[in-house]
N, C-alpha and C positions, 0 to 999 in steps of 0.2 A: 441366842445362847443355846449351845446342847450338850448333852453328857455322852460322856465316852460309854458308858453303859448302854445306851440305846443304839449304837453303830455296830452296824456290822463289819466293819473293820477293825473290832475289839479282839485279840488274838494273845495265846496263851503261848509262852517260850520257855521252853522244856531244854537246858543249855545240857541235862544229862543225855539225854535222847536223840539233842537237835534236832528236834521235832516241833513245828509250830501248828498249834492247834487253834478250833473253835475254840471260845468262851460261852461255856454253857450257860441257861440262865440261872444255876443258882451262886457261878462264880459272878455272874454280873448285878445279882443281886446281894450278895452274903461275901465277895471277896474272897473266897475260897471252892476249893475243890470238896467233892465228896466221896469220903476214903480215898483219901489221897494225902501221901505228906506234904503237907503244904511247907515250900520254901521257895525259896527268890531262886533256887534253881531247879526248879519244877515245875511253878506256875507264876513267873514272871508276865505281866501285863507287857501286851506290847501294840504298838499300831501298826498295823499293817500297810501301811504307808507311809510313817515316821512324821506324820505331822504335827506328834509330840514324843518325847519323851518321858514314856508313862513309868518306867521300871527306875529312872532316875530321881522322879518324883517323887515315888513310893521309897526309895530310901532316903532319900533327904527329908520328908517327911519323919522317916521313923526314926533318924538321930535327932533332928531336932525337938522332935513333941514326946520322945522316950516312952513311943506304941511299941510294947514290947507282944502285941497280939498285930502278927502280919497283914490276917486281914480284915483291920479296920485300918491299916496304912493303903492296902490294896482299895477296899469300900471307898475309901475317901476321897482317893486321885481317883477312878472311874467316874463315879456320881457327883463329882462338882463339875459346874457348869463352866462353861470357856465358849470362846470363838473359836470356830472352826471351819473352812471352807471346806474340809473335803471329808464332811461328815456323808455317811450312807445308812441310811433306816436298815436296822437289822433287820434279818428274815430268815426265821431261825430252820436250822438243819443245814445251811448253806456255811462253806466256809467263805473266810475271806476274800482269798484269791477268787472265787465264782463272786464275790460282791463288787471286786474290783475289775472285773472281765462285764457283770453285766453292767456294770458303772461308766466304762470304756465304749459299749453298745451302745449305752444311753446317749451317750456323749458326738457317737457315732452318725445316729440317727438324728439329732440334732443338729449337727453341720449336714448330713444329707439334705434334710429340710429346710434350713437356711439356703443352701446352696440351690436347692428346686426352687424355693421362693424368689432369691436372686434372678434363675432365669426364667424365669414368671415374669418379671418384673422387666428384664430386658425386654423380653419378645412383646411385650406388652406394649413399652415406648419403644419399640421398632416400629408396631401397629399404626399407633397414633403418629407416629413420625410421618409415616407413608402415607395416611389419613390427610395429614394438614400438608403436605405435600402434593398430594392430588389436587387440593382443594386452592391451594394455592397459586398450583401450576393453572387450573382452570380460570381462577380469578384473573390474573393475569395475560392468559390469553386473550380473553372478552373483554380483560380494559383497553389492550393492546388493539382488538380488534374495531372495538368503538372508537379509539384516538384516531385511527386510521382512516376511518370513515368519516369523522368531523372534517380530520382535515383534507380528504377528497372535498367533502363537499365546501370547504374555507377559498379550498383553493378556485375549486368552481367559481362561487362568487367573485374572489377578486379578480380572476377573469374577465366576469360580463362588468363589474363595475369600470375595470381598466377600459373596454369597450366602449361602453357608455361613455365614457369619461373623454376617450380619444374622438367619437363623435359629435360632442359637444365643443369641442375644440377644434375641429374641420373649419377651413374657409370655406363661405358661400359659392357659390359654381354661379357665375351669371351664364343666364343661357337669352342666348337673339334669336326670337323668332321671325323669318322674313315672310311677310303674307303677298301672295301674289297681284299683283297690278288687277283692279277689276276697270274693263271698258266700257264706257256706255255704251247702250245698246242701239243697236243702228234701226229707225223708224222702220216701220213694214212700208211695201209700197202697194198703191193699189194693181191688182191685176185687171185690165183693158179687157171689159166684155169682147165677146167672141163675134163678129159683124157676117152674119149671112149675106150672100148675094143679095142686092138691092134691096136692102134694109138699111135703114136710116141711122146714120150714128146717135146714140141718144146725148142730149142737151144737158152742158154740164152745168 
């Protein structure tokens, strides 16, 4: 809850003048001006934003409660408490419109800041995107490249077992070996001594 007294969008409507003014602090505290004729067309409450109807208030106020002192009709609607979303903390010497300008800044600088955070936030999961991207792409090469290799080497095996397998299942080869004919061997014979002239053949 806040009081239109403490906003700086509390503003003074001079309908002779047509002049809207600050509300100084002793109109914000006492409901009036000082030296000043005070009347609903000189120092009419107004908001500067119209997020109430402050000047409606104040006379509906004073017909019904028959406050024939303006302002404690004035006091009354500023300093009672209400909801309000577009309350602004005075700050005093500043008019309205300068609360409503740095109010707009505020408001300015806040969506900048959202909006930087935002793409904070993008480039950030861009980051991490490309991160588990990489990381992915690599995982899956190396499984790719291990599946690969298993199955060279699967394929190898069934291979040599198919090999295996077809020479276990080969017909026997009968092979004839012919040995050649062996002859017995023919007796030696004796060799006849050599008989010199008139020598005696010897006695067998």
């Amino acid at each position: 809850m806040v009081r239109c007294h403490n906003c700086g969008l509390l503003a003074i409507w001079n309908s002779v003048d047509l002049v809207l003014l600050e509300a100084p602090e002793h109109f914000r505290r006492e409901g009036e001006l000082v030296n000043h004729h005070n009347s609903m067309n000189t120092c009419a409450p107004k908001c500067f934003i119209r997020k109430a109807d402050l000047e409606n208030e104040v006379l509906t106020d004073h017909e019904l409660k028959h406050l024939f002192n303006l302002s404690d009709g004035i006091k009354r609607v500023i300093q009672q408490e209400r909801s309000c979303d577009g309350f602004t903390p005075w700050l005093q010497g500043f008019h309205p419109k300068e609360h409503t300008e740095m109010l707009l800044n505020q408001e300015t600088l806040e969506r900048q800041r959202r909006s930087a955070n935002r793409s904070l936030m993008v480039a950030t999961l861009a980051a991490v995107g490309t991160v588990i991207g990489v990381v992915v792409g690599a995982f899956i090469n190396n499984n790719s490249a291990h599946l690969g290799a298993e199955a060279t080497i699967k394929a190898a095996q069934m291979q040599i077992e198919a090999q295996m397998e077809r020479s276990r299942q080969a017909q026997p080869i009968n092979v004839t070996i012919q040995m050649p004919e062996i002859k017995q061997p023919i007796a030696a014979q004796p060799i006849p001594p050599k008989i010199t002239h008139g020598q005696k053949p010897p006695q067998p």
